[in-house]
C-alpha positions in Angstrom: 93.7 116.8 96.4 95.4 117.9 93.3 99.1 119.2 94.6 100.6 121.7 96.2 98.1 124.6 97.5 98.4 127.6 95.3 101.5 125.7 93.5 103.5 128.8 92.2 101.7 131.7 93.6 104.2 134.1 94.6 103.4 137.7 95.8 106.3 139.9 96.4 106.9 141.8 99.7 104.3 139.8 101.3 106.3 137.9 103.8 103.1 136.9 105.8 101.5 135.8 102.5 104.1 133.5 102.0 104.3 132.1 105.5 100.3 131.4 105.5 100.5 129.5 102.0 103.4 127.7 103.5 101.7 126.6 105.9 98.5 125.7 104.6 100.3 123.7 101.8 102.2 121.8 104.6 98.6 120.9 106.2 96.9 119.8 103.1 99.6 117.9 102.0 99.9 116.4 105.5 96.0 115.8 105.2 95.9 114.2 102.2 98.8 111.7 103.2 96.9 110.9 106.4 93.7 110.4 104.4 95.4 108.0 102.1 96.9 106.1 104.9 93.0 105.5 106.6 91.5 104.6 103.5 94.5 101.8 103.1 94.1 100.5 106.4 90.5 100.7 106.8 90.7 98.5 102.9 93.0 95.6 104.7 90.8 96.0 107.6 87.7 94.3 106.1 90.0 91.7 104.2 90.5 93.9 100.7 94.5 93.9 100.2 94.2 94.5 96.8 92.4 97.9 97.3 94.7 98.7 100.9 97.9 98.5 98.5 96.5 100.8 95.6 95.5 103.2 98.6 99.1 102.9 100.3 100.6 103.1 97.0 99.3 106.4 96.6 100.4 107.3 100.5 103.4 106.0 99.8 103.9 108.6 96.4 103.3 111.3 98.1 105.7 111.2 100.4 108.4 108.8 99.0 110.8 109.8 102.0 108.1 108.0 104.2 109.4 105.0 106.2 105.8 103.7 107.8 104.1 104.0 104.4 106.4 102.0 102.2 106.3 100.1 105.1 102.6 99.4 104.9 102.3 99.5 101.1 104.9 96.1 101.1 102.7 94.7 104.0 99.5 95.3 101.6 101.5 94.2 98.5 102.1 91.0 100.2 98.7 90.4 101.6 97.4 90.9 98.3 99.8 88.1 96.8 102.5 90.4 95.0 105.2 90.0 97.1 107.5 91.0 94.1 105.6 94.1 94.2 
């Protein structure tokens, strides 16, 4: 995933255009956050905090606004032995 599907792409008078990139940026993004959020859990799952935490850090930057994954990133932070992370 490398950002936002077709990340300035603007075609004029093509209101259904617009709706479908919309939408399809909305469900990759959404993707990609859910994808970062397995690969962290799955990490702390079989006892690898350090590598759960860089996953959840990345979760977490994608969506800063997200409670559950800052949530999880501190859990990971602490499990790996940075709690001051």
């Amino acid at each position: 995933y490398g950002g936002a599907f077709l990340d300035g792409v603007y075609v004029s008078h093509a209101p259904e255009f617009e709706r479908w990139a919309e939408e399809r940026r909305t469900e990759l993004a959404t993707r990609h956050r859910a994808a970062l959020a397995r690969l962290g859990t799955a990490a702390a799952a079989r006892g690898a905090p350090a590598e759960a935490a860089e996953w959840l850090a990345r979760a977490a930057q994608a969506d800063p606004l997200d409670e559950r994954a800052t949530v999880a990133l501190m859990r990971a932070l602490v499990a790996a032995g940075d709690r001051t992370g």
